[in-house]
VOBA-1610 file (N, C-alpha, C; in pm, whole numbers, padded with zeros to 5 digits, always signed):
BEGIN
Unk+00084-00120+00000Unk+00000+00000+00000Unk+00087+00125+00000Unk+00030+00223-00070Unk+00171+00321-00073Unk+00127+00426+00009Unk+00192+00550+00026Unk+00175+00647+00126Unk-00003+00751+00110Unk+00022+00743-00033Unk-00146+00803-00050Unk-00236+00739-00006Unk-00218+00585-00038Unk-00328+00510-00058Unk-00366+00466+00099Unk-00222+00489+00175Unk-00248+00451+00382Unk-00324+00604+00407Unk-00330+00733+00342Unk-00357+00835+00348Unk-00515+00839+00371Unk-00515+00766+00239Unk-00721+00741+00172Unk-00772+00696+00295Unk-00704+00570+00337Unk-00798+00478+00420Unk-00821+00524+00520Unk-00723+00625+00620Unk-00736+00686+00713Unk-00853+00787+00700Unk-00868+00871+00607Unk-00977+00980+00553Unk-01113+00907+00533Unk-01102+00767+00488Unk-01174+00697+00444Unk-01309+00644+00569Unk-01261+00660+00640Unk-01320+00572+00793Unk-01436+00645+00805Unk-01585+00670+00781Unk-01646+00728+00876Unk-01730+00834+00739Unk-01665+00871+00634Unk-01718+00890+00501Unk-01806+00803+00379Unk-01748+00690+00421Unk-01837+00588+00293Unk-01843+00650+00135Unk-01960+00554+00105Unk-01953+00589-00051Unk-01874+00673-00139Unk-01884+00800-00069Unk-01899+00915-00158Unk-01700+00943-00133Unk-01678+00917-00056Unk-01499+00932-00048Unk-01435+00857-00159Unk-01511+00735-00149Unk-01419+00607-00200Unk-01472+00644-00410Unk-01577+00712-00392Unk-01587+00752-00579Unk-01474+00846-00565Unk-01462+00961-00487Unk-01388+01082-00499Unk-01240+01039-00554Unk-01198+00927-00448Unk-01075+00903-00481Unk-00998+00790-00603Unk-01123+00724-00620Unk-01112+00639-00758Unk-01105+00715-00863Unk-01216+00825-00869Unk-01244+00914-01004Unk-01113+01016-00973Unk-01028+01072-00906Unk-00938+01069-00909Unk-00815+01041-00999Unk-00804+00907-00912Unk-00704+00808-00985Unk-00694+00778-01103Unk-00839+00751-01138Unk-00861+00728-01282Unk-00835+00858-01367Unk-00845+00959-01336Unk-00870+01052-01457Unk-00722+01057-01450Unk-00652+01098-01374Unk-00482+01097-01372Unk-00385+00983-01402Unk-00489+00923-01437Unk-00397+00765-01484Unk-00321+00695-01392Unk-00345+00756-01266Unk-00295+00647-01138Unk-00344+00528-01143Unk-00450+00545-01170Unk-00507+00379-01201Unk-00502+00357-01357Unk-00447+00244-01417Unk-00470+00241-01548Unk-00602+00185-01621Unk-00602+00256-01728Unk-00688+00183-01845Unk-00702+00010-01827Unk-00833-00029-01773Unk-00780-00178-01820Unk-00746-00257-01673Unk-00708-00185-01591Unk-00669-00226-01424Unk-00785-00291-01361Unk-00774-00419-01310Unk-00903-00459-01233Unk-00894-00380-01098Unk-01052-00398-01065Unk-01072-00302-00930Unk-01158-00416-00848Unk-01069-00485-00758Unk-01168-00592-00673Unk-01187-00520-00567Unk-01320-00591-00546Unk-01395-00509-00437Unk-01338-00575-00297Unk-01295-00674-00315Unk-01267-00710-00152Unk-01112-00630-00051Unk-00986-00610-00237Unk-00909-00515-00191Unk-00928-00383-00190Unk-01020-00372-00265Unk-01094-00198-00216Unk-01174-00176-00053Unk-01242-00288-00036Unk-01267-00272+00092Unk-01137-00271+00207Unk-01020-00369+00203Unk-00955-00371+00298Unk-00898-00245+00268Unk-00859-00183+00120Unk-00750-00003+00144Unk-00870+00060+00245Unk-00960+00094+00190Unk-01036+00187+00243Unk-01113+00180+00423Unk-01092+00063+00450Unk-01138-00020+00545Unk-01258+00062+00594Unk-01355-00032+00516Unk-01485-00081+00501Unk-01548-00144+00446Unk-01675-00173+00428Unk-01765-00304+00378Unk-01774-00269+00238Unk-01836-00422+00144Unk-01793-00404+00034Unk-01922-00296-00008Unk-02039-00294+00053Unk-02175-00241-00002Unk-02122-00079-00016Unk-02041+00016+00033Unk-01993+00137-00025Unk-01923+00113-00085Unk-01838+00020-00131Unk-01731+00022-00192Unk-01824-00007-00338Unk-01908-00100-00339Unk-01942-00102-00508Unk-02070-00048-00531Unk-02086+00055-00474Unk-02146+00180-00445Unk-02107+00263-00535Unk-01981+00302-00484Unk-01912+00402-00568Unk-01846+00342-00682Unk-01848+00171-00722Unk-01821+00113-00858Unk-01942+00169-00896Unk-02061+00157-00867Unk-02153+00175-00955Unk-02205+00314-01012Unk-02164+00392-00934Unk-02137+00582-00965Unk-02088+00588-01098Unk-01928+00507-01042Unk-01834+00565-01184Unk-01852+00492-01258Unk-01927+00361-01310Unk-02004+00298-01409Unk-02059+00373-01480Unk-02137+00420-01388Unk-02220+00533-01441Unk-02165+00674-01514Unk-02078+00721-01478Unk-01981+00794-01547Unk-01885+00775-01652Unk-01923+00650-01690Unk-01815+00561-01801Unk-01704+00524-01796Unk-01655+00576-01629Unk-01474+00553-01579Unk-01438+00393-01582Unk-01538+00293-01527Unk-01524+00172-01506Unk-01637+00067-01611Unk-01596-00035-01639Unk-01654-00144-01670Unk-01722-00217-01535Unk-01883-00265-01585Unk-01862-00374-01441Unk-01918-00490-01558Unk-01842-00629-01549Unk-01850-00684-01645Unk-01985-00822-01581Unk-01988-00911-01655Unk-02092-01017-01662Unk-02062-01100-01514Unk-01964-01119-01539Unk-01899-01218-01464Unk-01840-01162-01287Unk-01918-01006-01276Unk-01906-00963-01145Unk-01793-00918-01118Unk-01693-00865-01194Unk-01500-00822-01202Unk-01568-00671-01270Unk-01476-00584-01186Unk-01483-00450-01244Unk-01350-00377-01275Unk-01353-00339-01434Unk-01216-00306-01464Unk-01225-00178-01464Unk-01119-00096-01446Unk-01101+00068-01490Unk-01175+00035-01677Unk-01216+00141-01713Unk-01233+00181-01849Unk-01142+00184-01899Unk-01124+00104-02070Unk-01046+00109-02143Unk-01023+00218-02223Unk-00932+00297-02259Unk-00870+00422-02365Unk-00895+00360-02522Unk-01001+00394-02547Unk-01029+00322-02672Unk-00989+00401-02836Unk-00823+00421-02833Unk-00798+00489-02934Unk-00837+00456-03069Unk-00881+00378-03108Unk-00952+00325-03255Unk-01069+00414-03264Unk-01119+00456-03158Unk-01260+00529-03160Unk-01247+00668-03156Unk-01100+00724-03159Unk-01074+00898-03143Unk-01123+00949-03278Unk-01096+00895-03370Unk-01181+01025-03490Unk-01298+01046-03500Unk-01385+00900-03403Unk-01554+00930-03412Unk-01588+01022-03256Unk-01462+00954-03183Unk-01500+01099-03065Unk-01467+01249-03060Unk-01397+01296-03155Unk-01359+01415-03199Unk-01487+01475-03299Unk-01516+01407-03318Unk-01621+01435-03467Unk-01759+01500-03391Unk-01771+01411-03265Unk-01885+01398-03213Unk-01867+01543-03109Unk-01778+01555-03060Unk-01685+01663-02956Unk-01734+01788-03039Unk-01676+01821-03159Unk-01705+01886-03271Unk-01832+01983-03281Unk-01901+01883-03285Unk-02045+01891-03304Unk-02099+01982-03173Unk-02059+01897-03083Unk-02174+01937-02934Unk-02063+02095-02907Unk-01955+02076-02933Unk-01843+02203-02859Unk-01895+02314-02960Unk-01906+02267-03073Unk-01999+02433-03157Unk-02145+02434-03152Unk-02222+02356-03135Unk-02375+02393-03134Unk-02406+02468-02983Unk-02249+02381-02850Unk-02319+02491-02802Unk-02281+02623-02714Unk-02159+02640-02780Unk-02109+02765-02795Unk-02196+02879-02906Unk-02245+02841-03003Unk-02317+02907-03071Unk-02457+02972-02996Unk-02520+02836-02948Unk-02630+02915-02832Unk-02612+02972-02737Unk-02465+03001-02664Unk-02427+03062-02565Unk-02412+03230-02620Unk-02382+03222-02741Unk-02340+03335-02815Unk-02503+03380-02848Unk-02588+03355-02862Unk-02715+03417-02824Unk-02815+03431-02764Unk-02769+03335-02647Unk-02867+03369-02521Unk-02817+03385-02424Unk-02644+03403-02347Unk-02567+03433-02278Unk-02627+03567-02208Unk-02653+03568-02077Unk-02633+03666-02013Unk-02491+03722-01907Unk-02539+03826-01859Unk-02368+03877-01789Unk-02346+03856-01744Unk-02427+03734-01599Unk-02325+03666-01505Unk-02250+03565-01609Unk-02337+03541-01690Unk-02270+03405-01785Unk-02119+03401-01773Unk-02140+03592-01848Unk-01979+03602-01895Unk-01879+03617-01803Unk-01976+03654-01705Unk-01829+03688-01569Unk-01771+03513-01522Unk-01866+03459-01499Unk-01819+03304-01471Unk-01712+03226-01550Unk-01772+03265-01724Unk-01661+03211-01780Unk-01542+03242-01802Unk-01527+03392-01717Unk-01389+03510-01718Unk-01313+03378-01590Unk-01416+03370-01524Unk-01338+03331-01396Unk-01287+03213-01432Unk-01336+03115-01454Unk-01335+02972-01530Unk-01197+02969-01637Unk-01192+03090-01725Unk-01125+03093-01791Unk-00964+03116-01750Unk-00985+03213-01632Unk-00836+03249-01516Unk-00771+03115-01467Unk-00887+03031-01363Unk-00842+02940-01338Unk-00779+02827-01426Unk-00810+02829-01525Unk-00773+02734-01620Unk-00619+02761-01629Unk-00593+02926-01650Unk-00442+02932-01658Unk-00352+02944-01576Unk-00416+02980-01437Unk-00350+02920-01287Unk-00332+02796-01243Unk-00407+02690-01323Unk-00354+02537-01282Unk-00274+02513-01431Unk-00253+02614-01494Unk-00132+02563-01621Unk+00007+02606-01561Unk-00036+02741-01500Unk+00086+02794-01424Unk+00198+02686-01316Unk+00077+02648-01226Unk+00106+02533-01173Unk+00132+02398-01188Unk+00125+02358-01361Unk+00127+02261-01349Unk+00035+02153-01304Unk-00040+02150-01239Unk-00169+02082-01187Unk-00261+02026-01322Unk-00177+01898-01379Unk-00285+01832-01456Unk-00431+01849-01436Unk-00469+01751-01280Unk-00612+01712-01259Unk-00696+01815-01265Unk-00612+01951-01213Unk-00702+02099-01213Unk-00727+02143-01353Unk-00614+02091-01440Unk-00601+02184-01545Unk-00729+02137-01572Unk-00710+01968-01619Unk-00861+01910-01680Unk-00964+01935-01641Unk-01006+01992-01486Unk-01128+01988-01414Unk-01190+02102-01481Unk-01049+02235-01469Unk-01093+02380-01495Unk-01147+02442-01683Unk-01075+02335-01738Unk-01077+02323-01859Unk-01261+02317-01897Unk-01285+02192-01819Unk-01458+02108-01836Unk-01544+02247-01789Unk-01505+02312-01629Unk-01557+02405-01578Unk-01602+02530-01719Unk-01508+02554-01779Unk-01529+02659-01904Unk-01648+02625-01999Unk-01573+02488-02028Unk-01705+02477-02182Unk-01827+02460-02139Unk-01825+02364-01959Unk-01958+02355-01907Unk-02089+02495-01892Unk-01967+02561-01856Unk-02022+02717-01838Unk-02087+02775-01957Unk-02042+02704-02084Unk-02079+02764-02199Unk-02191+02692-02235Unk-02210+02592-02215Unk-02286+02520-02231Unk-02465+02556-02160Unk-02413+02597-02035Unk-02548+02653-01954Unk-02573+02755-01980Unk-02488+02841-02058Unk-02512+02950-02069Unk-02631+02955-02237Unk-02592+02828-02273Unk-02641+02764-02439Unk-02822+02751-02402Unk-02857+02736-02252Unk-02970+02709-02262Unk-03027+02624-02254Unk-02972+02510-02354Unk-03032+02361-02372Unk-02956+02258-02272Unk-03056+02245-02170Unk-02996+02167-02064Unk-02962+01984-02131Unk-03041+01935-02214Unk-03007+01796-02353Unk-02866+01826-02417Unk-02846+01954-02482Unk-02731+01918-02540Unk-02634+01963-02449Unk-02613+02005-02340Unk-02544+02008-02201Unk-02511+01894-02137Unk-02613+01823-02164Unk-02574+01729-02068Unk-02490+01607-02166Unk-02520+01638-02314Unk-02413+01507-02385Unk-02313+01580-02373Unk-02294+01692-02372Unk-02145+01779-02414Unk-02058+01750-02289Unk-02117+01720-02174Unk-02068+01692-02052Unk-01997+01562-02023Unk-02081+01448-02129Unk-02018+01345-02112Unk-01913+01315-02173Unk-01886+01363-02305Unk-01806+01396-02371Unk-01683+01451-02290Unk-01665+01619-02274Unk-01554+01634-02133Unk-01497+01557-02077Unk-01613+01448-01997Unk-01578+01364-01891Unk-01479+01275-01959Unk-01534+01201-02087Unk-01441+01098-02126Unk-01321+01136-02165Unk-01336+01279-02243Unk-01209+01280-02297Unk-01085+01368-02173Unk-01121+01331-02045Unk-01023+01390-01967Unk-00903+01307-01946Unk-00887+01162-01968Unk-00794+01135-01884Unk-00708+01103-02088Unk-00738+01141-02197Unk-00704+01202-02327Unk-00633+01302-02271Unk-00654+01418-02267Unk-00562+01553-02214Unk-00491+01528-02111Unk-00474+01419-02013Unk-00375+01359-01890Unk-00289+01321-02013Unk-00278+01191-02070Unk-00179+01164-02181Unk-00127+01268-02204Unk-00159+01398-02279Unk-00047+01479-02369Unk+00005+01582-02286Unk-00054+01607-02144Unk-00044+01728-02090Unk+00140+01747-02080Unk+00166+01632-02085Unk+00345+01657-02047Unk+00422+01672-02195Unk+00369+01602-02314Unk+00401+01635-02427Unk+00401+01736-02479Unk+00283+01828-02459Unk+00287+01985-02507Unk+00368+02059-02371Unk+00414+02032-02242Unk+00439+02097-02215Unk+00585+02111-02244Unk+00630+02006-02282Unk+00753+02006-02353Unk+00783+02060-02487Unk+00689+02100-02532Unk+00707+02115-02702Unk+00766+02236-02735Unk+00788+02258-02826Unk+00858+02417-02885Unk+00764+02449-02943Unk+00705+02402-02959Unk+00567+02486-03075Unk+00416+02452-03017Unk+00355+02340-02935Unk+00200+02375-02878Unk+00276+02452-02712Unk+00177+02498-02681Unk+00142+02595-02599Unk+00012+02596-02516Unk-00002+02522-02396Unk-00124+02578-02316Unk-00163+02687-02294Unk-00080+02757-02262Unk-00120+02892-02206Unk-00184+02996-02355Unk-00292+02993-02390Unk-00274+03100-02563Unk-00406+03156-02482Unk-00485+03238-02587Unk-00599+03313-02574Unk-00696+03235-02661Unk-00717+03149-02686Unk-00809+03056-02660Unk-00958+03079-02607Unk-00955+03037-02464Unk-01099+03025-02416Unk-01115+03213-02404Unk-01058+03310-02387Unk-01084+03441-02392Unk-01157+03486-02550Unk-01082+03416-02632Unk-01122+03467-02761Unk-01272+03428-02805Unk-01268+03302-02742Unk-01452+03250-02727Unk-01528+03371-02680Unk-01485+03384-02528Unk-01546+03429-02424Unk-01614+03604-02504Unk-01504+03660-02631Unk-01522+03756-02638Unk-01631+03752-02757Unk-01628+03664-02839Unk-01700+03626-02952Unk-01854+03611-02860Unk-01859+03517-02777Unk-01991+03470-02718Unk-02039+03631-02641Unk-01932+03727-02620Unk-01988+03831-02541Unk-02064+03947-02637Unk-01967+03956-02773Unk-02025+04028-02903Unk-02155+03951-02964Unk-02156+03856-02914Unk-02286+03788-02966Unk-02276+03735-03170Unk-02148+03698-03134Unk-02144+03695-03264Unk-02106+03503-03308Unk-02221+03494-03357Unk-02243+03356-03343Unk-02194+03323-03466Unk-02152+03321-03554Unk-02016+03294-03676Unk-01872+03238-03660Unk-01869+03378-03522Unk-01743+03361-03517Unk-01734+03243-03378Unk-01809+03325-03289Unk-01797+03177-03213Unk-01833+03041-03238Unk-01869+03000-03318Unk-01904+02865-03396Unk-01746+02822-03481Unk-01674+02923-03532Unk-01491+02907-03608Unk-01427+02826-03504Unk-01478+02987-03371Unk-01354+02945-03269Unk-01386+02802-03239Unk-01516+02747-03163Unk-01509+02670-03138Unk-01489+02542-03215Unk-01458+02531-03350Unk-01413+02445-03394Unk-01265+02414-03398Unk-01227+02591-03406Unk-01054+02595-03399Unk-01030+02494-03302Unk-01121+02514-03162Unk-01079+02459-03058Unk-01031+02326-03077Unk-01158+02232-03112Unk-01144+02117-03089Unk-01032+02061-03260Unk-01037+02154-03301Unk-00898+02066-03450Unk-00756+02081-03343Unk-00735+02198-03304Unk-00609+02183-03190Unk-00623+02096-03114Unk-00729+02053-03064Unk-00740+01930-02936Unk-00660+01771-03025Unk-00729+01783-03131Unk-00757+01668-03227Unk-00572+01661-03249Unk-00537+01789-03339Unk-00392+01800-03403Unk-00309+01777-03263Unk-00317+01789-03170Unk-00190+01797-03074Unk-00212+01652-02972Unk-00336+01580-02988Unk-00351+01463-02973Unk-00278+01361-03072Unk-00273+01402-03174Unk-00237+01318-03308Unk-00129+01320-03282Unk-00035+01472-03246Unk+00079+01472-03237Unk+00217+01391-03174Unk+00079+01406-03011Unk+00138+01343-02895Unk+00175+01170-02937Unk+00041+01078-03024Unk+00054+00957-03056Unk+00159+00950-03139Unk+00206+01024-03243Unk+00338+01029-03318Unk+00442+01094-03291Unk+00450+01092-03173Unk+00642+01148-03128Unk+00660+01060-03121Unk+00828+01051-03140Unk+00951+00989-03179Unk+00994+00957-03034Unk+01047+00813-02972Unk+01111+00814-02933Unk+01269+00854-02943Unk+01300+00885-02816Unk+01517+00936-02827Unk+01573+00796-02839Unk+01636+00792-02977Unk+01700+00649-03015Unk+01875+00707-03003Unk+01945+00834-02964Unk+02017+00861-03010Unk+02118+00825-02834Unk+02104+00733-02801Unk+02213+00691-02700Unk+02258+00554-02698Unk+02311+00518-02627Unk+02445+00442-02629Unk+02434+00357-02525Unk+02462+00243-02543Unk+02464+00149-02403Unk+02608+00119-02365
//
């Protein structure tokens, strides 16, 4: 058991359910737990020390969230990274990230915009920091914002699931672009939305938000085709 995980169980005592999702959904989105990792409930009960009925409690949450498999045969795996399926989940991303930025851009009111100012700060204070899990959280926080601001609580709520899946996608590259000479987290980006959706100019915020997601797409692509360093010596 490692030092976090003697950490959990201690925190764990006296919380139930709702700790033991917190810290799985966690793990999972940061790739502490991998793609594909079984999750038995009897060693989830002894980390967390408690019974198995919270423990697959909160399997059945993040089931529900698409983080985990719970299969036929009563074994629950982390969710698999199903890269064969990225050009139909980009496509689909696409779709929901401009229809509903476009309705935000004409039915947005002014707390709207102040939220997504804020949303938009934080995003570049957990880049500052470094803080993957924030970056991804603060990232979802933005488009979600845009999304409510869209009106249509239906296409909100697929655009949401979407986010969700493709977070522990942006865990993968977050260290690749931060290494790169040429992508860049930190740009004007979600501001340039923010200003389009504030002019009410639903053209342009419908571009941006496609710009968005072809950069998501191109620097995903990217990350799968770097080169390993072959240039040393044993």
């Amino acid at each position: 058991m490692t030092e976090n995980q003697q950490s959990a169980q201690k925190l764990a005592k006296g919380r139930g359910a709702k700790f033991v999702y917190d810290e799985l959904r966690r793990e999972i989105l940061t790739l502490e737990l991998a793609p594909g990792e079984p999750l038995d409930e009897t060693s989830l009960s002894q980390r967390f020390a408690m019974s198995r009925s919270p423990i697959r409690e909160a399997l059945v949450r993040l089931s529900a969230d698409g983080l985990v498999e719970m299969l036929s045969n009563r074994s629950t795996l982390v969710a698999p990274i199903r890269l064969g399926e990225f050009p139909r989940y980009v496509e689909a991303l696409d779709f929901l990230q401009r229809i509903n930025t476009r309705l935000a851009a004409e039915f947005r009111s002014a707390a709207d915009l102040e939220q997504m100012t804020r949303d938009a700060e934080a995003f570049e204070e957990a880049c500052r920091k470094n803080n993957y899990l924030r970056m991804s959280a603060t990232n979802r926080d933005f488009h979600m914002t845009i999304a409510a601001a869209g009106r249509n609580p239906y296409l909100a709520r697929s655009y949401g699931q979407l986010l969700d899946e493709g977070r522990r996608l942006l865990h993968m590259h977050f260290d690749y672009i931060q290494s790169s000479a040429t992508d860049h987290l930190l740009t004007s980006e979600h501001f340039d939305i923010i200003e389009a959706i504030r002019n009410q100019d639903v053209p342009l915020a419908d571009k941006l938000a496609h710009e968005h997601t072809r950069q998501f797409h191109d620097r995903f692509m990217n990350f799968l085709s770097a080169r390993y360093h072959s240039d040393f010596e044993f």
